[in-house]
N, C-alpha and C positions, 0 to 999 in steps of 0.2 A: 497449817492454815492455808486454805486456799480461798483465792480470790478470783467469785464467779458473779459478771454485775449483770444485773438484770435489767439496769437501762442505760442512758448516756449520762457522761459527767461526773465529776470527782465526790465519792463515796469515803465516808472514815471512819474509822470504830478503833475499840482500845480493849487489849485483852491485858485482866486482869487476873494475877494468880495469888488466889489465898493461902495461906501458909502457914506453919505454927514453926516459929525460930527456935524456939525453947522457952521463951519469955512472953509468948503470947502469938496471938493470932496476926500477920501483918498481910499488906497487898504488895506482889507489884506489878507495876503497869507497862505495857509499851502500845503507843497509839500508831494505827496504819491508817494505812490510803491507799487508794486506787482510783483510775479513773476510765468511767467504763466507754469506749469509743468504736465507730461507725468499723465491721467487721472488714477485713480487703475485699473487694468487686473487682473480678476481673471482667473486661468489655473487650470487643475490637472496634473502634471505632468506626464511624460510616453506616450505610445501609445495612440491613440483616434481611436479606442473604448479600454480599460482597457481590458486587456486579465485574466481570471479567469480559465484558463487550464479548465481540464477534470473534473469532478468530479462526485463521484458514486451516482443513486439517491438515495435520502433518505439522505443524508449527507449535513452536513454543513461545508463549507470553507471559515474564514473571509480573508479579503485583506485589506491590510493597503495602503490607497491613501495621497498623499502629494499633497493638496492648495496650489498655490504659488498666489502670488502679483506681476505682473510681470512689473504693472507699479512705479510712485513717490505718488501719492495719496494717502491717507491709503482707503482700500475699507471699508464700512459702514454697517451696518445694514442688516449682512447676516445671511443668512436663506434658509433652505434648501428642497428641490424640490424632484421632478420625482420617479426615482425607482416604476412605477407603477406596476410592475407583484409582484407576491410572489416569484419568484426566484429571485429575488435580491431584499434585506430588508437591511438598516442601522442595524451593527452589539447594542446588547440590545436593540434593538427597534424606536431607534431616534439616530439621527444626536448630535452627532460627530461618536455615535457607541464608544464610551472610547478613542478618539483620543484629540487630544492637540486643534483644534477649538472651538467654541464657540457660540451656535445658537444664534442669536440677535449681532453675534459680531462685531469685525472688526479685519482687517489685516493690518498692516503696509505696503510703499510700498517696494518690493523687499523682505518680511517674507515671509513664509509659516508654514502649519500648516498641523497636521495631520487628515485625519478620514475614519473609517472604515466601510465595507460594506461584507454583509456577501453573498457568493453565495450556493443556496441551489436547486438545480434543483428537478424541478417537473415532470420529463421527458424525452425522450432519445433527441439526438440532439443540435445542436449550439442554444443556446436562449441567446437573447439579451435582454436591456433595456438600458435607460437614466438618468445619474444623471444630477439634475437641483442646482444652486446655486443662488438666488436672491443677489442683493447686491447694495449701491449704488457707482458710481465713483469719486466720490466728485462732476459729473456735471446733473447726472441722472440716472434714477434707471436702470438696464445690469442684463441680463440671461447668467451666465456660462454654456452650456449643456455639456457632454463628457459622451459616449457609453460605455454600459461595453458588452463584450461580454464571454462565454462561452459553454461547451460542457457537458450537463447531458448523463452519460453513465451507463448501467445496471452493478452491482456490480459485483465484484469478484465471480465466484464459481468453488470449487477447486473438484477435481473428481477424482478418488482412483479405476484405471482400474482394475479390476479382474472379481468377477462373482457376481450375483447379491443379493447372501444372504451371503454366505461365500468363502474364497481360503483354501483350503486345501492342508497343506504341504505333507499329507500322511502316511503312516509308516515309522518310520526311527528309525532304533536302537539306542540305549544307547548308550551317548559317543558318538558318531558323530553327522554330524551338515549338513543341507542343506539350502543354497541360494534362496531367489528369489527378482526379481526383478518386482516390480510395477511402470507401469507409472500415472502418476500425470501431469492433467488437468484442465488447467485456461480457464473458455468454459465463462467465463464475458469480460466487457469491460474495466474494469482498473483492473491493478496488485492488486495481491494477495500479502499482505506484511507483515511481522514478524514472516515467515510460521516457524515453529517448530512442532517435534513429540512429544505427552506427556502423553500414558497411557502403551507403548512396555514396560512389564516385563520377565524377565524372565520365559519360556525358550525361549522367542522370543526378539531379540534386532536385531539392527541396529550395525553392523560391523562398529566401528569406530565413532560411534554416529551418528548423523542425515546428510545429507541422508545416509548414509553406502556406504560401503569401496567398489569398484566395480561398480559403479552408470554408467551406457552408458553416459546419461547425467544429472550429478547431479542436483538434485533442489538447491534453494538455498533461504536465509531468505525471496527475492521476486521472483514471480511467475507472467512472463509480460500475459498482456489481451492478450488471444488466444494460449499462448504455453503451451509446456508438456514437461515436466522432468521426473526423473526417481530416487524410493528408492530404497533400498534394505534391504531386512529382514532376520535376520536368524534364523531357527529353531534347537535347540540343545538340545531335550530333554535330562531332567535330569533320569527320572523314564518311570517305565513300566505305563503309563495312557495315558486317553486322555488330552490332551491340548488346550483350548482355550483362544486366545488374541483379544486384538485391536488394528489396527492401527488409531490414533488419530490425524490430522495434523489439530493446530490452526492458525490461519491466522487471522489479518482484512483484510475484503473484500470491504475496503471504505467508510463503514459506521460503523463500529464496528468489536468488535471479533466475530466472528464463528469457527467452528470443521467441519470437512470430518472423516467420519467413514470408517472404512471395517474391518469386521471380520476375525480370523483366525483361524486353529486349526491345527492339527498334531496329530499323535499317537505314543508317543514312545513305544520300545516292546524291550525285553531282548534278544539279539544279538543273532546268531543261533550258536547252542551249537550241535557237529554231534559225535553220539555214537555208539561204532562197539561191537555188541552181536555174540556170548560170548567172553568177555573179553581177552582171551586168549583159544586157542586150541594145539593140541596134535596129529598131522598124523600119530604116534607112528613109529613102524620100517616098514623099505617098502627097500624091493628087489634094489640091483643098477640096474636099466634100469627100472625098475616096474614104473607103475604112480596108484597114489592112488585115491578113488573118491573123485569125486569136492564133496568139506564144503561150505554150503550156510552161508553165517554172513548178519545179518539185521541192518544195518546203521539207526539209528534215530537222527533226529534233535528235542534237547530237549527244545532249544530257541525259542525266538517269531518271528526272523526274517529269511527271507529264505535263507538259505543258497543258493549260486552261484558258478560258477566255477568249482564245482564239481569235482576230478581227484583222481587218484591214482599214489601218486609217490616211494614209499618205498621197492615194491615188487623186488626182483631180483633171477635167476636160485637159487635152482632147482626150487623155490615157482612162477608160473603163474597165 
């Protein structure tokens, strides 16, 4: 006897076998049941096609997917399918990918179960593929298929506007300090993220620490695809030398860490120092009304930096 229900809910019948004992015709009976229920449905939860966002190429990004059971069945003897491109592979290499399913297994009806798939684009652009699940429904063997789809985007690269070998801050005296301001550009297609500076020493830092104190528009730990921000650096030399640094900003660019370089330098020089020869003089005695001949004095600047401004405020009648 087999038991085939053609709709939902509990079915009974009773098979009766006639017979002749010897002594006549007799029955006998045994009554069955069945109860006919919703076949297994396997689903992946979430959108169809699975959305895998952006991702830089050269990188890999797993996605954890949830199997459900969505029928009463338990489903059977699954086993797993598609993913034909290499941009989408089961995360380790095979099916579950480290998630809570089971190749060869089964689902209960109304469980579910996990497993993972890793997106790794080989390329710019939306690329798609198909996850395949074999399985049987307690009445015959069923294809789950559900789409994943995503976007491989060229990485991060971060770009350190100045000039093409070094910036120079110039000459600037001892004990003082000058500004500048660098823009900083994300010319990839995904964010630049974990950006930090990390080789600015002394005599060069960042006002306030990273990006420095003053920024038009500060960077900040990310750096979105396509835009520019802005550091700031200060130069304060300590000594009369030349000075050379580096600006260093580490970043992953979607696929790992990298650096953006730009060099720097400055010269500091011993402040201008202005000396009036001879030291002191002596117009000795002179007539009232007399004028005595002009004294030439020869002003030197003994410092390294130029002196500005230039004036004479001290002199007053009779001395012009």
């Amino acid at each position: 006897v087999q038991y085939i229900p053609a709709g939902l809910g509990l079915t009974s019948d009773v098979i009766d076998l006639d017979y002749d004992d010897g002594t006549g015709v007799t029955t006998s009976s045994v009554t069955i049941q069945g109860t006919g229920d919703t076949p297994a449905t396997l689903i992946v939860q979430g959108a169809d096609p699975a959305p895998f966002g952006t991702v830089a190429i050269g990188a890999t990004v797993p996605v954890v997917l949830t199997l459900e059971n969505t029928g009463n069945i338990t489903a059977t003897g699954i086993t797993s399918g598609g993913l034909a491109s290499a941009n989408y592979q089961y995360t380790t290499g095979t099916f579950p990918g480290g998630g809570t399913c089971v190749e060869g297994g089964t689902l209960a009806g109304g469980a579910t179960c996990t497993f993972s798939v890793d997106f790794q684009p080989g390329g710019a652009g939306v690329l798609t593929d198909t996850i395949s699940i074999n399985y049987n429904d307690g009445a015959a063997a069923q294809v789950m298929n559900h789409g994943t789809t995503g976007t491989g985007a060229n990485p991060a690269v971060l770009g350190i506007a100045a000039v093409p070998d070094a910036f120079s801050f110039g000459i600037l005296a001892v004990t003082t300090n000058v500004d500048h301001e660098f823009t900083i550009t994300n010319s990839g297609d995904v964010d630049a993220t974990v950006v930090s500076e990390s080789t600015l020493a002394a005599p060069f830092t960042m006002p306030g620490g990273f990006p420095g104190a003053g920024a038009t528009t500060p960077c900040g730990a990310t750096i979105t695809a396509g835009a520019s921000c802005n550091i700031v650096v200060r130069y304060a030399p300590l000594a009369a030398q030349v000075d050379n640094g580096t600006i260093t900003l580490d970043y992953n660019y979607g696929v790992g860490l990298v650096y953006a370089t730009q060099a720097i330098d400055g010269e500091g020089v011993n402040p201008a120092v202005l000396t009036i020869a001879p030291a002191s003089f002596d117009f000795l005695d002179m007539a009232q009304g007399g004028s005595s001949a002009a004294q030439i004095f020869t002003v030197s600047n003994t410092g390294g930096y130029n002196a500005t401004l230039v004036n004479e405020v001290g002199l007053a009648d009779p001395f012009k």
